[in-house]
N, C-alpha and C positions, 0 to 999 in steps of 0.2 A: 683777751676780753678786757674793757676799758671801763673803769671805775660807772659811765653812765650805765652799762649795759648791763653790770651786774647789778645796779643797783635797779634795772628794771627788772631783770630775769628774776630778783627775788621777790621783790613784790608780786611781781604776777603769781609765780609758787603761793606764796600766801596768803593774797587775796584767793587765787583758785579754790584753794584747799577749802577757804572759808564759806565760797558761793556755794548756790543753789544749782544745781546742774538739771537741764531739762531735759526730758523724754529723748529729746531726737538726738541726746550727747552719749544713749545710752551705751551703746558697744566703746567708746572710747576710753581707752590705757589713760588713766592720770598722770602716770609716769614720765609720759610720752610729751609733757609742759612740760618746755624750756625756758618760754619768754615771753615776750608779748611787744606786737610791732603797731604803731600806729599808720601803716599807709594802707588806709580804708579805703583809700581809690582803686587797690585792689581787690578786695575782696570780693570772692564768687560763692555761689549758690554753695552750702555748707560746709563752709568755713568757721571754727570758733570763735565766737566774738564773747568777750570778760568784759561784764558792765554793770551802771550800777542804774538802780530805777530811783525816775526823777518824779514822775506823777504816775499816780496809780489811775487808770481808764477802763474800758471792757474789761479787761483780765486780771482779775482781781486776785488769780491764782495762778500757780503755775505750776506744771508737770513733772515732778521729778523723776529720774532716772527708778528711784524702788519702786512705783507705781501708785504711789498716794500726791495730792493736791499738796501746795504749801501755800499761805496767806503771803502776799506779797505785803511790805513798808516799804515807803521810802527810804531810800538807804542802802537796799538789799542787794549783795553782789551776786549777780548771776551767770551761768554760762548759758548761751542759747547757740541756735547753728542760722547764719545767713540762709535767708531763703525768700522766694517768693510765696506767696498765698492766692487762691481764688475759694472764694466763699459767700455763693450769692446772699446767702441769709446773714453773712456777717462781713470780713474784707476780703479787700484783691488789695495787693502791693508786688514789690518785685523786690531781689535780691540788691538791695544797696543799702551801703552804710554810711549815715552822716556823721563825721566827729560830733555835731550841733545836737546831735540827738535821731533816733530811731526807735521806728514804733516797733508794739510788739504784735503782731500780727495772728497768732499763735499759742495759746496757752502750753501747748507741747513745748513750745521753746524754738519757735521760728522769729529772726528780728528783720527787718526789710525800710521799706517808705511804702508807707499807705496812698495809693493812689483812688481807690473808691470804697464807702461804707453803704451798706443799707443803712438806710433811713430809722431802722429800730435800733442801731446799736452807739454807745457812745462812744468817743473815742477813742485810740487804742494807747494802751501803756506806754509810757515815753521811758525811754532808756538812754541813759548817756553811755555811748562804749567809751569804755579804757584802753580796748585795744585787740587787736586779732591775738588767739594764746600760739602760739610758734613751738616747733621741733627742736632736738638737735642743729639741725643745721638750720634755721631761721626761718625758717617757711612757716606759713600761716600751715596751723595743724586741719586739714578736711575730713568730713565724717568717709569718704570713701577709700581715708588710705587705712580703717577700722571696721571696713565692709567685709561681710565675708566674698570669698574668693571667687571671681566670676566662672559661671560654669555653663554649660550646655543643657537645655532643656532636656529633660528626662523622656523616655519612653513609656507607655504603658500605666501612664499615671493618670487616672480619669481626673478632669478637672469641670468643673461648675461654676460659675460666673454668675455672679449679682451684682446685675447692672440695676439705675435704676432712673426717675423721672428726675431728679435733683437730690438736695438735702433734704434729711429729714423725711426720706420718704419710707424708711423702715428697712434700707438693706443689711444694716448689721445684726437687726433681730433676727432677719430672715436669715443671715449666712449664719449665724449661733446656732440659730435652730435648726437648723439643717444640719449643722456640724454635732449636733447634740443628738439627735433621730439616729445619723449615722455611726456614733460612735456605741450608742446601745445597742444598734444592729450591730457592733461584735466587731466595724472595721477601727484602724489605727486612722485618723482622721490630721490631717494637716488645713489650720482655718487662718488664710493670708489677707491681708490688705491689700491689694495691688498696688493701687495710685493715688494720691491723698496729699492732706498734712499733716506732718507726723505728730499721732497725739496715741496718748493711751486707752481711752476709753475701746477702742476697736478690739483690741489683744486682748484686753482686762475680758470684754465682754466672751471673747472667742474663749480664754482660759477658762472661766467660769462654764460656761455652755462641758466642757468638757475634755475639747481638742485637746490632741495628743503634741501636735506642735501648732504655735503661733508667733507668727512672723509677718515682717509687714516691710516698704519698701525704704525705711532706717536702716536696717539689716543690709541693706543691698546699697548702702552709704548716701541716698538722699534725702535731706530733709523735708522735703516736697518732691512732687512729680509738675506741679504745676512751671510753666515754661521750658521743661527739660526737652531735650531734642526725642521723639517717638524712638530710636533707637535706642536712646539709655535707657528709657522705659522700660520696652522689650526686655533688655538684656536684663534689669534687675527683677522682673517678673523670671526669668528663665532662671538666674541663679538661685532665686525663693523654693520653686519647684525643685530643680535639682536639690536642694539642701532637705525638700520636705521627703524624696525619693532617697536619699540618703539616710534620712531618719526612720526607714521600713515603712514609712506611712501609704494606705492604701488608697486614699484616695484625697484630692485636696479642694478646698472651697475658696473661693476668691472673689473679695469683694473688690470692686470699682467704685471711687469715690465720685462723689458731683452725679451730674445729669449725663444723659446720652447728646445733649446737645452740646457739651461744655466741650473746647478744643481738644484734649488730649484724651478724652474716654471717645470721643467722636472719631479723632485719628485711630486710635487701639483699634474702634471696631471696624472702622473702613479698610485698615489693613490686613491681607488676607493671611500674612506671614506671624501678626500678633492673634489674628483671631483663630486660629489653630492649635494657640495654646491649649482653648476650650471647648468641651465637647458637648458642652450645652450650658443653656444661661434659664435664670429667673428671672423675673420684673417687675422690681419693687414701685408702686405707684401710689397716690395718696386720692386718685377718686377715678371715677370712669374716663370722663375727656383725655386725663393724662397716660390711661390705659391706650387709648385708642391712637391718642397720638405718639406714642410712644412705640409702640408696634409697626406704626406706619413709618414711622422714623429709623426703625430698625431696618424695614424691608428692604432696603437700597444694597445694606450692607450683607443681605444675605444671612439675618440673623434674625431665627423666631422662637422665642422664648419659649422652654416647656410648660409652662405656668406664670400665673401673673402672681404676685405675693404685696406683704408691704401693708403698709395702712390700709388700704383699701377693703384687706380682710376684714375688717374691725365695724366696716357700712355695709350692711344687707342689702340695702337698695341701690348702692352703687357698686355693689357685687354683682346683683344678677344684669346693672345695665352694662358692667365691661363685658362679661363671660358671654353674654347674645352680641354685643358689638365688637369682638372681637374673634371669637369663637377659643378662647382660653378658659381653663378653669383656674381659679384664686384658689391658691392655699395660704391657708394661715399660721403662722408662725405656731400654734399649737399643734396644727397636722401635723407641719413638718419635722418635730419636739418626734411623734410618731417613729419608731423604729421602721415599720412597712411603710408606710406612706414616705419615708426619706429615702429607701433604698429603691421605690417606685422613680422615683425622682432620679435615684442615678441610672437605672436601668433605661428609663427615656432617653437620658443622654447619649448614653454610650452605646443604645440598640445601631444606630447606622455603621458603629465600629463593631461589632458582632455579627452586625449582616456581610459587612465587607470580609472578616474572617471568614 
């Protein structure tokens, strides 16, 4: 090792030790920093990147690994994981990193190049990287060699699915509250994030509700799901399961992030090998039209929701126009709080695998 490269490898140790580490770094051995490389030409979808913020934008916080906010300064050294974003209410970017500077995409701790904002957000944190943080042996260190261990989807694990109309349209209250009904009805409950950008509020919110285990697709070493190939997808969904079947859990809830229109919750449910995972879905929506078209949208892929959920519970008059224009009943996140009325809900599911027993 050559006077340059020690005197990088220690810096990097140092600076590390001093940064901010975000949410999606969370399974990562600190130990496991050796150094830090600058050829940013290569870096891929979650990768460590050690950097320092140069303008503070949207994300005026950021996600730490113990599960609370930190105020962001200029100044601040952080770690984040390369990644892409889709967030129609906030950014879309993709996994690249300029030496010149990269946004932050992510308050979880996603960094990228913003390629589109809505119109209501400003824009996103600028970061100057220092540098990929590297192993032992030089390699840029990825969240997936910190993944737990890829495994085969489990058997005999009912699972439930909340899909929903986009953002913001209620599917984490909905999958809490369901996870929360069921874990009163007396089962061991495992409440996942399938596919997303890795941020805490889902878990945070899943823990609180009550699950017995919450995991989400960090754990299965991606920092996003967005742009990823449908089989890495799949397979990090099937290790999530197996690890919640490994944890005696009886039964698991799984929420899909974005819209049923957005590419990769669209391929999930078009494919008949992922949508097997689930033995029945919910549909989280924010008014009747997006009820209706949302069901309609389903029906190609051979998937109809047990119930509609989601904001929509919240509108009486846009309650009774999905449930006649759809022929679905809205339950509301306080029903589904409900120990009976939650175990209603898996019993719907899983009745056509009881018939076939």
């Amino acid at each position: 090792m050559d006077a340059s490269t020690t005197l990088t490898a220690s810096f990097a140790l140092s600076l590390a030790d001093a940064a901010k580490w975000a949410f999606t770094t969370r399974r990562v051995d600190h130990a496991a920093v050796h150094g830090l490389s600058v050829a940013f030409d290569t870096a891929r979808t979650g990768d460590l990147v050690l950097g320092r913020v140069e303008r503070i934008g949207s994300h005026k916080n950021i996600q730490l690994v113990c599960g609370r906010p930190s105020a962001l300064y200029p100044g601040d050294a952080v770690v984040l994981a390369c990644g892409a974003r889709y967030a129609a209410d906030q950014f879309e970017g993709v996994a690249e990193i300029d030496p010149d500077g990269a946004d932050m995409l992510a308050g979880g701790g996603v960094l990228g190049r913003l390629r589109e904002k809505n119109g209501r957000m400003a824009a996103p944190t600028r970061i100057i990287p220092l540098g990929l943080l590297t192993g032992a042996d030089g390699r840029a260190l990825n969240l997936d060699r910190f993944a737990l261990p890829r495994a085969l989807r489990p058997r005999g694990l009912p699972v439930i699915g909340l899909i929903g109309a986009g953002m913001n349209s209620g599917k984490t209250d909905a999958a809490a509250s369901l996870a929360h009904g069921l874990m009163r009805a007396g089962l061991r409950v495992a409440a996942i994030k399938g596919t997303g950008t890795g941020a805490f509020g889902d878990v945070n919110a899943y823990a609180d509700a009550g699950a017995h285990v919450t995991l989400d697709f960090t754990d299965a070493g991606m920092a996003s799901t967005y742009r990823e190939p449908l089989p890495r997808v799949v397979a990090g969904l099937d290790t999530l399961l197996a690890e919640a079947a490994a944890r005696d859990c009886d039964v698991a809830v799984v929420e899909i992030a974005d819209g049923v229109l957005q590419r990769e919750t669209a391929a999930l449910l078009a494919d008949p090998t992922a949508r097997s995972a689930f033995d029945g879905f919910l549909y989280a929506c924010p008014d009747a039209l997006s009820a209706v078209g949302g069901v309609a949208a389903l029906a190609p892929h051979g998937v109809r929701p047990q119930a509609l959920t989601g904001l929509i519970s919240r509108a009486p008059l846009a309650l009774t126009e999905a449930e006649a224009a759809t022929g679905l009943r809205v339950i509301s996140r306080e029903a589904l709080r409900d120990p009976a009325a939650a175990m209603a809900v898996l019993r719907a599911a899983t009745a056509p695998l009881a018939a076939a027993a």
